[in-house]
C-alpha positions as CSV (number, residue, x, y, z in Angstrom):
1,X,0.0,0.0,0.0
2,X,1.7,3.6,-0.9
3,X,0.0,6.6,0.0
4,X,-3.1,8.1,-1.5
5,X,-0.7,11.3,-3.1
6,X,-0.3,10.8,-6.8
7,X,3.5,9.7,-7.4
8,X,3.7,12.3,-9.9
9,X,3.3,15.1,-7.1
10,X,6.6,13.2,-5.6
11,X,10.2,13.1,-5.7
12,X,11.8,9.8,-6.8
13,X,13.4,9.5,-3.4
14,X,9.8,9.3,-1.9
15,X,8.3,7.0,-4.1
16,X,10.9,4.7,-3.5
17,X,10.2,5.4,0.4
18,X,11.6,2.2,2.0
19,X,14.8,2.0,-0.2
20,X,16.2,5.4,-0.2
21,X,14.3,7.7,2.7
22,X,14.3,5.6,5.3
23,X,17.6,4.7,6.1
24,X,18.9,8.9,5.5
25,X,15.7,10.7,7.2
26,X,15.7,8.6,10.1
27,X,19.8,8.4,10.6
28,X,20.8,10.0,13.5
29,X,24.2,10.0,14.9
30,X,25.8,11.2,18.5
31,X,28.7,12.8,17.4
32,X,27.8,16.3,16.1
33,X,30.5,16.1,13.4
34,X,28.5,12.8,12.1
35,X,25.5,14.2,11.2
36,X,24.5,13.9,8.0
37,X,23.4,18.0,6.5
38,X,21.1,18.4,3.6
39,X,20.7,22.5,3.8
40,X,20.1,23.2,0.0
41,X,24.1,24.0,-0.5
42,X,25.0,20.4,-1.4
43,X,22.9,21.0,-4.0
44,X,21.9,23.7,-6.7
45,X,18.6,22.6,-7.2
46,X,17.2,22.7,-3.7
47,X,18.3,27.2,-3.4
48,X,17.0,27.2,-6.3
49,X,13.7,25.4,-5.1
50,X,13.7,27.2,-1.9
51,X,13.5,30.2,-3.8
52,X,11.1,29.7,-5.5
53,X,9.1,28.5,-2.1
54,X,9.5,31.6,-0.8
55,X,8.2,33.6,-3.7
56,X,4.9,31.8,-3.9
57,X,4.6,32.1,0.5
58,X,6.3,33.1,3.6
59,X,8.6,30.4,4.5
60,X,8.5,28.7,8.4
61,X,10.9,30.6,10.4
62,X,10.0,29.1,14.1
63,X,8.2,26.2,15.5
64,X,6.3,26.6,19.1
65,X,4.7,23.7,20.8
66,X,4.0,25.3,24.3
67,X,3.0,22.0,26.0
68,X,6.9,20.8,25.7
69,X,8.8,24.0,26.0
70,X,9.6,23.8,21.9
71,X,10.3,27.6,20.9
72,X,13.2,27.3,17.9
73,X,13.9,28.3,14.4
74,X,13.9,26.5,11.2
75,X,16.5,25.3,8.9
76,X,15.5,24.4,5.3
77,X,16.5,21.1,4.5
78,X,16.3,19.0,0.7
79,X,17.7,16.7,-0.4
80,X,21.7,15.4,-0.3
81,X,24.1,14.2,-2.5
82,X,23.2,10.6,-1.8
83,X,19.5,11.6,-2.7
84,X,18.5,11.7,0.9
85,X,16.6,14.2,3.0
86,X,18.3,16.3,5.0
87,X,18.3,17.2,8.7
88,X,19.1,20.0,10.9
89,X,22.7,21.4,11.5
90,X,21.9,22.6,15.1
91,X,20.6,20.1,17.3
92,X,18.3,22.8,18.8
93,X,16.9,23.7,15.3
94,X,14.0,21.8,13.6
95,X,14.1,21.4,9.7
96,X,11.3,21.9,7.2
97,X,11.9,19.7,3.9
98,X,11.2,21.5,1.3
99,X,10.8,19.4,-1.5
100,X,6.9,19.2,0.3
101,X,4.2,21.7,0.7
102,X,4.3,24.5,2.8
103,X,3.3,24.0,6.4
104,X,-0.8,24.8,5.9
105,X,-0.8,24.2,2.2
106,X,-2.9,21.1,1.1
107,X,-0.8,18.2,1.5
108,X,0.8,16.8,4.1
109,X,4.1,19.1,4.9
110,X,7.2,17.4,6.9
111,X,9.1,18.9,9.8
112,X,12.5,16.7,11.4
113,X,14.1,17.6,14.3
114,X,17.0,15.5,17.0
115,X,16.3,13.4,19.4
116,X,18.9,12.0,22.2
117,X,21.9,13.9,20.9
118,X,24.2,12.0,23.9
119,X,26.8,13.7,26.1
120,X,23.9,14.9,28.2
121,X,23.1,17.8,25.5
122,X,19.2,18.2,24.6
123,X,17.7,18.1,21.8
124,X,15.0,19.8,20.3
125,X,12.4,16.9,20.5
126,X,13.6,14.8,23.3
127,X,10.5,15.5,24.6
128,X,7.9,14.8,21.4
129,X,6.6,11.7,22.7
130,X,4.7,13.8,25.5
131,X,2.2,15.3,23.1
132,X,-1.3,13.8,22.5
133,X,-4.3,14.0,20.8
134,X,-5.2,17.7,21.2
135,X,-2.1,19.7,22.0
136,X,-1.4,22.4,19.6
137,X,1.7,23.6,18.3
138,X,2.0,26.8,16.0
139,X,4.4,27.5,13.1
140,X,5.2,31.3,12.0
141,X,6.1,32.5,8.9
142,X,8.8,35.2,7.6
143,X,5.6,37.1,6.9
144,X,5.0,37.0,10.4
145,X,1.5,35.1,10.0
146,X,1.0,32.1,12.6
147,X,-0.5,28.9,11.2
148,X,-2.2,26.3,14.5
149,X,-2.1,22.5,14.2
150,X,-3.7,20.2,16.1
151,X,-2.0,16.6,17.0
152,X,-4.2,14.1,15.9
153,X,-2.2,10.8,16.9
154,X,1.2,9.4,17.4
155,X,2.9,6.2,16.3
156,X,6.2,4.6,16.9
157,X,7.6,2.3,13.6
158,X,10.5,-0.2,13.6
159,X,13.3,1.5,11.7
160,X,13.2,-0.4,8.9
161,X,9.5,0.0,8.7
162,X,7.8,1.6,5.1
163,X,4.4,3.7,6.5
164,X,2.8,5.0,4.1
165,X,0.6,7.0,5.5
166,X,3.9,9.1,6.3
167,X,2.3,11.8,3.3
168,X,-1.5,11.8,4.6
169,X,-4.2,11.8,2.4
170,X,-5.3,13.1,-1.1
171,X,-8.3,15.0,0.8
172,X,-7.5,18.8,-0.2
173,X,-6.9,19.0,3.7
174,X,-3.5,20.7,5.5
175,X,-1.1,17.9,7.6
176,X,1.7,18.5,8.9
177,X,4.4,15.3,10.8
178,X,6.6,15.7,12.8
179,X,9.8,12.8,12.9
180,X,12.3,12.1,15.1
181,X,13.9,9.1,16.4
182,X,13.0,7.3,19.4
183,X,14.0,3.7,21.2
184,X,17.1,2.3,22.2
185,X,20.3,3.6,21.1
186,X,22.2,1.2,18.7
187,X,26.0,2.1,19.1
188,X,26.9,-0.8,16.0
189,X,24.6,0.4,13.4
190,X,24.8,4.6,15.2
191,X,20.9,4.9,15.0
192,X,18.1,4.5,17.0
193,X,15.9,1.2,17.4
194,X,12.4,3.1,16.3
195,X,11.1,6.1,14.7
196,X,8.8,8.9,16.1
197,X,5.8,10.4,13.9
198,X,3.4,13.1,15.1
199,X,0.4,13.6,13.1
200,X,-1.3,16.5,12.9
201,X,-3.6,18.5,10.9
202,X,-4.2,22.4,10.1
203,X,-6.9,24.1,12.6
């Protein structure tokens, strides 16, 4: 089962969700050096498409989610050399990808953020499994307009896991997921046992 979006609206690295995303989305490693960046200079085309994003709307400049003390910034993230999607430099920061809609455009946008950077240093969504169904968390733009979600449900998936309904539905409606890592710690393979993914939808 793939998800309800046509696979034309896509990037091949999508499509091929469980062979390519996966295993570069979901990477996370301890060692701030180790990180693996995808912040539209490794490549032309995402400034290029970030640009053009922010001709068409504001882009995201900070993330609140009051109910676990999240107040940070965004970094823009595509996609890498290796055809994977990026995540954020600072471990404080949260990333928008934005080879996705705009956070409250129809479509299901994507936010990543750390989790469990080690050497006792937080990160900004140690703390994402706290939210439930309800909770609100509101994303401002460089126009200075606020756009409100509302969680809706959280699941955990086995790393190696393919969910589909990662990219929502083909309703016309606004999403927007949040994904982090979560589980036990795996110092051989440097990632975490499971994966983290907030669903919410547009107020």
């Amino acid at each position: 089962m793939r998800p309800e979006r046509s696979p034309q609206s896509l990037p091949p690295v999508i499509v091929l969700f469980g062979l390519v995303f996966l295993p570069f989305l979901f990477f996370h490693h301890r060692s701030e050096g180790s990180i693996r960046v995808g912040t539209g200079s490794e490549q032309k085309g995402d400034a290029v498409l970030l640009e053009q994003k922010r001709a068409s709307l504001g882009l995201p400049v900070r993330l609140r989610i009051p109910s676990i003390g999240v107040d940070t910034p965004f970094e823009y993230v595509g996609l890498t050399k290796s055809g994977a999607i990026g995540v954020p430099k600072e471990r404080s920061n949260v990333a928008w990808f934005t080879h996705g809609p705009h956070p409250g455009e129809s479509g299901t946008a994507i936010v990543v953020g750390h989790y469990g950077w080690g050497n006792k240093k937080s990160s900004v969504f140690d703390n994402l499994h706290k939210l439930g169904k309800g909770d609100k968390l509101y994303i401002e733009d460089e126009e200075g307009e606020t756009t409100t979600f509302v969680v809706r449900e959280s699941r955990k998936y086995d790393k190696h896991e393919d969910p589909p309904e990662l990219f929502g539905l083909a309703d016309g409606r606004s999403y927007l997921n949040l994904i982090t890592c979560d589980g036990e710690w795996d110092a051989t393979s440097k990632t975490y046992s499971q994966r983290l993914v907030v669903f919410t939808e547009k107020e």
